[in-house]
Short mmCIF file of the C-alpha atoms (twelve columns), coordinates in Angstrom:
data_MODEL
# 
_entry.id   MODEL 
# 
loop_
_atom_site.group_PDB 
_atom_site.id 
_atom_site.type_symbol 
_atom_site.label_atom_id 
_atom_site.label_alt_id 
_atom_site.label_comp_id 
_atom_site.label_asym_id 
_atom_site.label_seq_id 
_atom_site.Cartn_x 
_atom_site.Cartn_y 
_atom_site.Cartn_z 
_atom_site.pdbx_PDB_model_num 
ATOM 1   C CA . UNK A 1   16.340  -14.996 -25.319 1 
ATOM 2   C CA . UNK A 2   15.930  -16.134 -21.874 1 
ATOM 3   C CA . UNK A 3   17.743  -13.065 -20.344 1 
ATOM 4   C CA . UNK A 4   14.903  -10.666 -22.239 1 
ATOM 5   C CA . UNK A 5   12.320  -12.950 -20.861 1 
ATOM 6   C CA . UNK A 6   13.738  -12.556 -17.561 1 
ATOM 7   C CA . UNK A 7   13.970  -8.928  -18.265 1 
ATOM 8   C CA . UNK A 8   10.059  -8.491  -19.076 1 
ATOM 9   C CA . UNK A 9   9.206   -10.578 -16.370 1 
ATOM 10  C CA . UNK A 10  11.144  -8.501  -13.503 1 
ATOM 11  C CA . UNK A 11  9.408   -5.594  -14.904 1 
ATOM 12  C CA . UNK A 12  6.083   -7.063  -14.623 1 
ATOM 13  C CA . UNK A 13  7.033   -7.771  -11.135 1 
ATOM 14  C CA . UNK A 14  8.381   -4.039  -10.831 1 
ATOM 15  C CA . UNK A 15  5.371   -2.669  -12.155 1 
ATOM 16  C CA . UNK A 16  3.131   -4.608  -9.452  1 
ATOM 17  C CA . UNK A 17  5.189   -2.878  -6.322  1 
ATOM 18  C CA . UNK A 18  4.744   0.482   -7.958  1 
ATOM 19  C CA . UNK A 19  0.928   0.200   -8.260  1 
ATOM 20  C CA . UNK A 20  1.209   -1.285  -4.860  1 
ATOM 21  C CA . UNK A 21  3.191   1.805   -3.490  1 
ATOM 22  C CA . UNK A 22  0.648   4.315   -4.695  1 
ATOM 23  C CA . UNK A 23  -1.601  2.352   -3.261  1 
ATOM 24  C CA . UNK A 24  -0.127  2.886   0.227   1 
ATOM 25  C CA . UNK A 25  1.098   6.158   -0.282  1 
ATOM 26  C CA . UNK A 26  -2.782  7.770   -1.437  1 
ATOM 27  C CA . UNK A 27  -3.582  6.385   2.385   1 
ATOM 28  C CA . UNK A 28  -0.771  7.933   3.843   1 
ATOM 29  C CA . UNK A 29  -1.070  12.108  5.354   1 
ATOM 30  C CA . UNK A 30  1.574   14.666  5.692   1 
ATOM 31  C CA . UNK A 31  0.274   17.475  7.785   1 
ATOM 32  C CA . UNK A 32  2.761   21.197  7.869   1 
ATOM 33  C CA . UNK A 33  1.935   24.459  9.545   1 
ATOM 34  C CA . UNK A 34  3.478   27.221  8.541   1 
ATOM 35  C CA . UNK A 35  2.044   30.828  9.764   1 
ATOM 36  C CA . UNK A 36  -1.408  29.987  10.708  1 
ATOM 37  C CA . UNK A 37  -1.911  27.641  7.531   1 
ATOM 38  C CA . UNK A 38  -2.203  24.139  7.904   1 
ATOM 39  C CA . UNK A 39  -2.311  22.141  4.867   1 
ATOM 40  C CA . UNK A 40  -2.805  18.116  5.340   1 
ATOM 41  C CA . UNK A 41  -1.364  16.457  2.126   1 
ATOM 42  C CA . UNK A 42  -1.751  13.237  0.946   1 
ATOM 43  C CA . UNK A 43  1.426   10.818  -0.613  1 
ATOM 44  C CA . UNK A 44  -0.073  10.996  -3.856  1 
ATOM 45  C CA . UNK A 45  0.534   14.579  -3.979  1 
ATOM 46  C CA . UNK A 46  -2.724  15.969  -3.954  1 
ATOM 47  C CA . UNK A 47  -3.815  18.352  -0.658  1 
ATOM 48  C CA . UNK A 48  -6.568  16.526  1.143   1 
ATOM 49  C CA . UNK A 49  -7.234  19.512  3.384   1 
ATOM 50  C CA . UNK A 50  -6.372  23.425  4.057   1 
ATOM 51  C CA . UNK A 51  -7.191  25.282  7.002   1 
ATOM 52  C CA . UNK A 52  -6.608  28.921  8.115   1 
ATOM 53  C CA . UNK A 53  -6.464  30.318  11.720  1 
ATOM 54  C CA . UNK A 54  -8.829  32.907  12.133  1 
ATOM 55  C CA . UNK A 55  -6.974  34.828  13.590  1 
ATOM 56  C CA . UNK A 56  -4.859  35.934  9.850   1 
ATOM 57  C CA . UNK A 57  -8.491  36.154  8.033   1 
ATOM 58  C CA . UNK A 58  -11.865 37.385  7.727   1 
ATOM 59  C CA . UNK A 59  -13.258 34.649  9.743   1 
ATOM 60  C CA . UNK A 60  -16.865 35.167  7.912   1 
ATOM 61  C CA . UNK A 61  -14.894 33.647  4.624   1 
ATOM 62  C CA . UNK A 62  -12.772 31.339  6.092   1 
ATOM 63  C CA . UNK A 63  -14.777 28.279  4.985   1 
ATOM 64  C CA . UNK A 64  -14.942 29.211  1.204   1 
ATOM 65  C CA . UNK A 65  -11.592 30.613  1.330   1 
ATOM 66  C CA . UNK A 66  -10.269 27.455  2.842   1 
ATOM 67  C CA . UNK A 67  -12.042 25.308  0.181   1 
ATOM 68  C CA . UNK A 68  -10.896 27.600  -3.059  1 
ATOM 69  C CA . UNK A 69  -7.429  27.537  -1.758  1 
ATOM 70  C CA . UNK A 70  -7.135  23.730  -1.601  1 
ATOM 71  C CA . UNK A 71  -8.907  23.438  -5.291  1 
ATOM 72  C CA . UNK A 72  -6.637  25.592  -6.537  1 
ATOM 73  C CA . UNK A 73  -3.698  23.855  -5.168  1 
ATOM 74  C CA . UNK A 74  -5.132  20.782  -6.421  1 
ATOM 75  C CA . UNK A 75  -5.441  22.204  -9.984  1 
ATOM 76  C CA . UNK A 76  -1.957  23.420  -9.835  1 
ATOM 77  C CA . UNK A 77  -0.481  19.774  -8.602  1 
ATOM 78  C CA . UNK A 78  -3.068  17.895  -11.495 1 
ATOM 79  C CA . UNK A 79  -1.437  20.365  -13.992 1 
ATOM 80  C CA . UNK A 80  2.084   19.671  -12.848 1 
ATOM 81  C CA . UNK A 81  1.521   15.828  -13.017 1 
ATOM 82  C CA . UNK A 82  0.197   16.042  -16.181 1 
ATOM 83  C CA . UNK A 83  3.335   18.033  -17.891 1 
ATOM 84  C CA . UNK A 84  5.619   15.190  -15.773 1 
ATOM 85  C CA . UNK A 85  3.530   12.787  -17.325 1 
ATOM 86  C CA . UNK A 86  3.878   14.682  -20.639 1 
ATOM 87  C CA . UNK A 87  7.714   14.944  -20.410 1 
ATOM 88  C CA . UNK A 88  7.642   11.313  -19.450 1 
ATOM 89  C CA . UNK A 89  5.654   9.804   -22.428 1 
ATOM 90  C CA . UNK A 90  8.070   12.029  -24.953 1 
ATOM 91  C CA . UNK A 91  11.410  10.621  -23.278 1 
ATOM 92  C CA . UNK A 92  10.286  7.159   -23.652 1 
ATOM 93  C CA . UNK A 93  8.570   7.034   -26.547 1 
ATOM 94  C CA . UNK A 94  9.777   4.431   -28.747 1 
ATOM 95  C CA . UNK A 95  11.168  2.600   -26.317 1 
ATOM 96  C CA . UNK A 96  8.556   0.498   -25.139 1 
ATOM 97  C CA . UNK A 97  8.928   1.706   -21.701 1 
ATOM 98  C CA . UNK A 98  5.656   4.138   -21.311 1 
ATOM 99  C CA . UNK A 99  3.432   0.684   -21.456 1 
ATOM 100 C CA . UNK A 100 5.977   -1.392  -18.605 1 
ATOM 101 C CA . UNK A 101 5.639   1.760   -16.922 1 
ATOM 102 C CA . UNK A 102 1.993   2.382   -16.590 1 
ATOM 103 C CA . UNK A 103 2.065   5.505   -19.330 1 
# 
């Protein structure tokens, strides 16, 4: 009994430095260029920024184009979290894992 106590506890204690991790990583920024796009993404996966150089656009748009591009990039990385979070829930369910885990 006092090993599953143990058990519970260290994933209490597990479950605190994840939350702390995302924490950290949603203030940490990756930036890449590639081909006169620069896309500034954030460690929580989601793009905080897009910008396009001029010079490979309409430069009238490149405002709205620069701000549908990162929403839709957005919506694509919310979607794919969600179906990660989806497979997640159905491998552990029944386990008792999805609630240590945050699920």
């Amino acid at each position: 009994m006092a090993n599953m106590f143990q058990m519970m506890k260290e994933a209490v204690s597990m479950q605190r430095q994840m939350k702390q991790i995302q924490k950290e990583l949603e203030r940490q920024t990756i930036d890449f260029t590639s081909g006169g796009v620069k896309v500034v993404a954030k460690g929580d996966m989601s793009i905080a920024s897009i910008t396009l150089d001029p010079a490979i656009i309409d430069p009238t748009k490149k405002v709205k184009l620069e701000g549908l591009v990162t929403s839709a990039v957005n919506g694509a990385l919310n979607a794919a979290k969600k179906q990660a979070g989806a497979a997640m829930s159905e491998l552990t369910k029944g386990t008792g894992l999805g609630s240590l885990m945050g699920s």
